[in-house]
N, C-alpha and C positions, 0 to 999 in steps of 0.2 A: 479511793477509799469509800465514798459514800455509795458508788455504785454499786459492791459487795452488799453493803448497808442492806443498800434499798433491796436488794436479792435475796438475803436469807432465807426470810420463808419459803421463796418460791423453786427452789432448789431440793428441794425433801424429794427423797425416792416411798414408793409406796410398794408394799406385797402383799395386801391384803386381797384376797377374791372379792367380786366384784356379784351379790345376787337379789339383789332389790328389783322389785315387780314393778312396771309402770303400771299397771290395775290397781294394785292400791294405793299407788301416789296419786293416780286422776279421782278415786273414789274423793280424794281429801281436798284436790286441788279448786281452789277455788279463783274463776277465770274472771278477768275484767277488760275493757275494754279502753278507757284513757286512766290519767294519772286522778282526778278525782274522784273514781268512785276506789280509792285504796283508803279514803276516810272508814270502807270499812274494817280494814286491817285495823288503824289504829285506835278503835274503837274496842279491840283486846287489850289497851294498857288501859290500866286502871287508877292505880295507885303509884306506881314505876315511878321516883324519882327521874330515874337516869334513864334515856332513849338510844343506843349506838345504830346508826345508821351506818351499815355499809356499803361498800362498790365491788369489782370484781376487775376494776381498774380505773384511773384517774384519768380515763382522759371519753369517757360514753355520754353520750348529751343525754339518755334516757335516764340515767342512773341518778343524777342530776336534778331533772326535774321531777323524779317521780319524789325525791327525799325533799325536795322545796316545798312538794303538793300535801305528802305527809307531815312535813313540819309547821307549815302555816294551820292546819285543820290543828294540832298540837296547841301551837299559840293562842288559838282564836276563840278555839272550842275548848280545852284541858290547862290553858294559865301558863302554861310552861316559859321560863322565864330568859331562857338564851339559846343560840348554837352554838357550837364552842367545831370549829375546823378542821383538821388537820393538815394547817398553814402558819402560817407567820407568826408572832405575839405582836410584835410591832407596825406592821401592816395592816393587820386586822383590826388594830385598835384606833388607829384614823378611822377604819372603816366601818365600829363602832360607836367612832365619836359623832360619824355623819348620821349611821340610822337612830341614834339618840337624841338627835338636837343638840350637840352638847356643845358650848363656846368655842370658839375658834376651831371647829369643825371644817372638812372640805367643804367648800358653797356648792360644788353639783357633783352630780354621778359619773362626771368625766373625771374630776377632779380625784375623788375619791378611789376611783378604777385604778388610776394610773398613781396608788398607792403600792401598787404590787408591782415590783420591778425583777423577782429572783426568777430562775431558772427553776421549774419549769413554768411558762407564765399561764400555755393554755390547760392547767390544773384550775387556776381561781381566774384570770382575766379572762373570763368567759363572758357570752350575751348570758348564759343559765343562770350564772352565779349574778349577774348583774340584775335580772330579774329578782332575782330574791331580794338584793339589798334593796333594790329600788321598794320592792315591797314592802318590806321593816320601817324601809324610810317612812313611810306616808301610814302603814297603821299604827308605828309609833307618835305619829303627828295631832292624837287626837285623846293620847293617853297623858297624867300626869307623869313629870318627872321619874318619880321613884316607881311607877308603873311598865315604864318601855321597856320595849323586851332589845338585848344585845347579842351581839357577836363576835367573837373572839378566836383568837389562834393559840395551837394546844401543843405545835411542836417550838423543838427547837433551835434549827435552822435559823437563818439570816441575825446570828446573834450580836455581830456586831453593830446591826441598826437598834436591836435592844440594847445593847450597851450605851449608843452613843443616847436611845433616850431618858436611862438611866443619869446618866454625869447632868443632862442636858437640864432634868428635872433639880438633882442635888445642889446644882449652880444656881436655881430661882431661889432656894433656902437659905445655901450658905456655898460660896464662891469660894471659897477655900478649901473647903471641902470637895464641892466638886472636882478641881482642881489634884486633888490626891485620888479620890478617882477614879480617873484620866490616868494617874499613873501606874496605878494598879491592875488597869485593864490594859496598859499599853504593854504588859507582860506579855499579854496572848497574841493581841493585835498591832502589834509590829511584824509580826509572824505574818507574810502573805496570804497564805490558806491555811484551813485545818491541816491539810497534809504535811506542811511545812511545819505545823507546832508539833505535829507528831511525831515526826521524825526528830527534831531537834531532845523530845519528852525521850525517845527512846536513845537517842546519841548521849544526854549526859544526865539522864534518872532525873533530873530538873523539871518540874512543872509550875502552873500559875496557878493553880487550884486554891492556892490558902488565898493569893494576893485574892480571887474574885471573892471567895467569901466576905473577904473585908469590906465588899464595897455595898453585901446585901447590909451588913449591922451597919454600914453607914446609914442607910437607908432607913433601916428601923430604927436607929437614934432620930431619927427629925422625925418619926411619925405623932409625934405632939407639939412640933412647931405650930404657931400661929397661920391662918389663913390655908391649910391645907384643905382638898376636899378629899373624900375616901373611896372617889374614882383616881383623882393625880396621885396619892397614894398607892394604890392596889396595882395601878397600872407600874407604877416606880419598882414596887418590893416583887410582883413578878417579872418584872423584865431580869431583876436582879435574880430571878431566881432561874429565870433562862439559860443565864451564860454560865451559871454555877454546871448545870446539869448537861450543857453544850460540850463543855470545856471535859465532863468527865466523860461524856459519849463518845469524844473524839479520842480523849487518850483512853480511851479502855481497848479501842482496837489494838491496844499492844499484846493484852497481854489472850484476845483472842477470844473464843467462845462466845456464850450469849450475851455476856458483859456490854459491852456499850448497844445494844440491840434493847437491851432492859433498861438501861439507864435514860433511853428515849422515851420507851413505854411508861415506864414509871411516871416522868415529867408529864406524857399525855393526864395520865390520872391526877396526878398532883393538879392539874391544871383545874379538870373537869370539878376533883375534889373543892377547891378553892373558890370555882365561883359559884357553887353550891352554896359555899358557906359565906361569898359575899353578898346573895341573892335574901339570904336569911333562914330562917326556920319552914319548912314545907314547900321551898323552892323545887323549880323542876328543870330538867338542863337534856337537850337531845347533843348529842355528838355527831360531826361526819368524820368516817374516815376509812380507812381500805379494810375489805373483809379480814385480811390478816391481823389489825388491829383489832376489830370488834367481836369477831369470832371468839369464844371461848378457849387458848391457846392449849389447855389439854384435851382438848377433844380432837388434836391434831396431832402430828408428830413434832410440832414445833416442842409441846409441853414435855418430850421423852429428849428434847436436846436441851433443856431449862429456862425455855422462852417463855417469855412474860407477855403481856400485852392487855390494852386497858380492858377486854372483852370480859379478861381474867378479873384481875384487881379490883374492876367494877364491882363484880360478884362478891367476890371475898370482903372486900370493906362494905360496901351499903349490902348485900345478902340479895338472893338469887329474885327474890319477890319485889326488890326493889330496880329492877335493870331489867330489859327489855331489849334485845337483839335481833336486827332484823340485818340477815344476808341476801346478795344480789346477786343475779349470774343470765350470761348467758350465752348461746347455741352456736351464734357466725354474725359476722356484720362487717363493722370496719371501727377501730380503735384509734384515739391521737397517742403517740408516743414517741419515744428518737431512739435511734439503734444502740447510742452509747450516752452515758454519765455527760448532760451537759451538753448533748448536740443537738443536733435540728430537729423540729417537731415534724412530725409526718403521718401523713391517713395511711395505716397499716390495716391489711386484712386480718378480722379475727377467725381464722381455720376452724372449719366445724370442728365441736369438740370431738376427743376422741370416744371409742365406741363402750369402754369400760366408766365412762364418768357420769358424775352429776348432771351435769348439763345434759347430755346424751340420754338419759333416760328421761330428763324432763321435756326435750323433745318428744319423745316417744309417745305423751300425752297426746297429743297430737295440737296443743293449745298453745296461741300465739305470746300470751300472756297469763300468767296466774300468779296466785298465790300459797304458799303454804303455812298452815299454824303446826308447829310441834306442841302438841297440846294434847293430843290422845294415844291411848296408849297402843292402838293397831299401828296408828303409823309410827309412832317412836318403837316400836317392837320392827316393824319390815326396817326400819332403819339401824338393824342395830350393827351392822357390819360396817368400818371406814369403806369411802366411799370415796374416789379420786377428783376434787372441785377445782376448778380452773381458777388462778390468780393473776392479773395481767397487773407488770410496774410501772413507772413512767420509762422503764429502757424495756425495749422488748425485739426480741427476735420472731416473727410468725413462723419459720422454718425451725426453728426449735423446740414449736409449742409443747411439747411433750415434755418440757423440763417446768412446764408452770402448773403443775396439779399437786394439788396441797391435799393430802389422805386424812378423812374425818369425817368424825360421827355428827351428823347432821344435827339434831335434836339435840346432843350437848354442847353446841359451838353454836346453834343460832337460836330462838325465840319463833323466826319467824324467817320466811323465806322468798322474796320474790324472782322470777323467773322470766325472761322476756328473749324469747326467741329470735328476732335478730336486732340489731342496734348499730347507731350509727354517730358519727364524730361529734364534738364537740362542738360550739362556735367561737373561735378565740377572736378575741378584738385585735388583735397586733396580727 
């Protein structure tokens, strides 16, 4: 079931002609040479609340570091006040509690790594991603408290580990409480997998969905108990709000369509939404997550099937002057990914793109590296035709490449565009 999931976007057929000029895209392109000189890119956001950083697939070590190189100049330079992942809630927030200094924290960056235990691991237990935390760790080390900047996970996957830190939390307040629950979540989670609760949702119209609500307004009745802080809070009432929107992502595959596809995206934004407003008034919050998420979903065919995605919602709730979208891609290298839902990680060749695409004309440039700003109006004019962009998932077939090009209008689905000619694996620690 999830492997469907994770595939939707990248399944879209496209028929649009394909007549965009590489001479005015190199006229626009502007070329760099490592990940620090792209401090110029982000030197176009201004004002932008919200930053979405994307990929072109989750497993490219460049993709990676150039969004680390771009979000530390954020932090450092523009105040911006967290990353928020497209990982875990529960995992990330150990891994948040370490680059904050925060009590009972992991004591090292081994410790904290081997937080992340789901499938897939080389997504976040990476040396890349290890460099960044390692980096938050130590320039948080010199910030007051209410100053450090965080990190955070925005889907919601591995919900039974947020369940269990939910009860886990409920039980330091009130043990009896806790207690109920435990049994209210033991609705879903007696159930071996999602796929087991779903089928069981669709054999007898029976779901858990009211029991988990119950256990968020458990949650929100003790948030004026004694001795609480408004980190073990916020961390408590969104965990609870994880398994609520887990539980309806999972049973919506019944009844089909965009439905649980949305019910994910949505929770992305809720997420971003939320620590915006835990951050305060004029907070600023960059997101990572796959181009299909941060992309603007009507600028594709996703938004003609009713797809949602935070690239969208972003827009729609903070308004277009306040979000800032930058898309990734690129031309041939080598990819981490496993053949199926759950199997083995493997260096897969990325097939040059093919000759009608994005990638393929940004070849054509003849430039290793570049960037683009959708900012004027020559080049969002040569761009006004969909245009076929290559999307890689964590399951991938390189002999099927032709099924992963997602049709879209460049300039209304990104902000900004980087380009990198060939690219190569990840570094997973396991």
């Amino acid at each position: 079931m999830k492997k469907l999931l994770a595939v939707l976007p990248l399944l879209l057929i496209f028929t649009n002609s394909f007549s965009q000029s590489p001479d005015v895209i190199l006229q626009h392109a502007v070329p760099f040479e490592d990940r620090f000189e792209l401090s110029t890119l982000t030197d176009a956001i201004t004002e932008e609340r919200l930053v979405l950083m994307g990929e072109a697939s989750h497993g490219t070590s460049q993709f990676y570091t150039k969004r680390a190189a771009m979000s530390k100049h954020l932090i450092s330079e523009r105040g911006f006040n967290f990353i928020a992942v497209e990982g875990d809630w529960a995992s990330m927030a150990r891994i948040n509690e370490y680059v904050k200094h925060k009590p009972g924290a992991p004591a090292d960056i081994s410790e904290v790594m081997n937080s992340l235990q789901r499938w897939p691991l080389w997504m976040w237990k990476n040396s890349e991603f290890k460099s960044l935390v390692e980096w938050l760790h130590d320039y948080n080390s010199g910030l007051e408290p209410t100053e450090r900047v965080g990190l955070y996970g925005i889907d919601v996957y591995d919900h039974e580990a947020s369940m269990r830190d939910v009860v886990s939390w409920i039980n330091t307040v009130d043990s009896s409480l806790g207690r109920t629950a435990d049994r209210a979540y033991s609705c879903m989670t007696r159930h071996p997998d999602p796929g087991n609760y779903v089928q069981m949702v669709a054999r007898t119209g029976q779901h858990c969905g009211d029991d988990i609500e119950q256990v968020l307004e458990m949650v929100q009745s003790l948030r004026d108990s004694d001795g609480i802080s408004e980190w073990e809070y916020f961390r408590a009432e969104q965990g609870a709000k994880v398994a609520i929107n887990a539980e309806l992502h999972y049973r919506s595959n019944i009844e089909g369509g965009a439905a649980s596809w949305n019910h994910r995206a949505s929770h992305f934004y809720l997420t971003a939404e939320r620590l915006l407003e835990f951050y305060g008034d004029n907070s600023r919050g960059i997101v990572w997550a796959h181009n299909t998420h941060i992309g603007d979903a009507r600028a594709t065919d996703m938004g003609r099937m009713g797809v949602l995605n935070i690239g969208q919602l972003s827009r729609d709730a903070l308004g277009r002057n306040n979000t800032f979208a930058i898309g990734f891609g690129t031309y041939t290298g080598e990819v981490l990914a496993a053949s199926s839902w759950e199997g083995t990680m493997q260096a897969m060749e990325t097939p040059e793109a093919q000759s009608d695409s994005w990638e393929h004309i940004l070849m054509q440039t003849g430039l290793e590296k570049l960037y683009l700003l959708f900012d004027q109006d020559e080049i969002i004019n040569e761009l006004r035709n969909p245009v076929p962009h290559r999307a890689i998932g964590v399951t991938y077939n390189p002999a099927a490449d032709q099924g992963n090009y997602v049709p879209s209008l460049l300039p209304e689905r990104y902000d900004a565009f980087i380009f990198i000619h060939t690219t190569g694996v990840l570094s997973p620690l396991d």
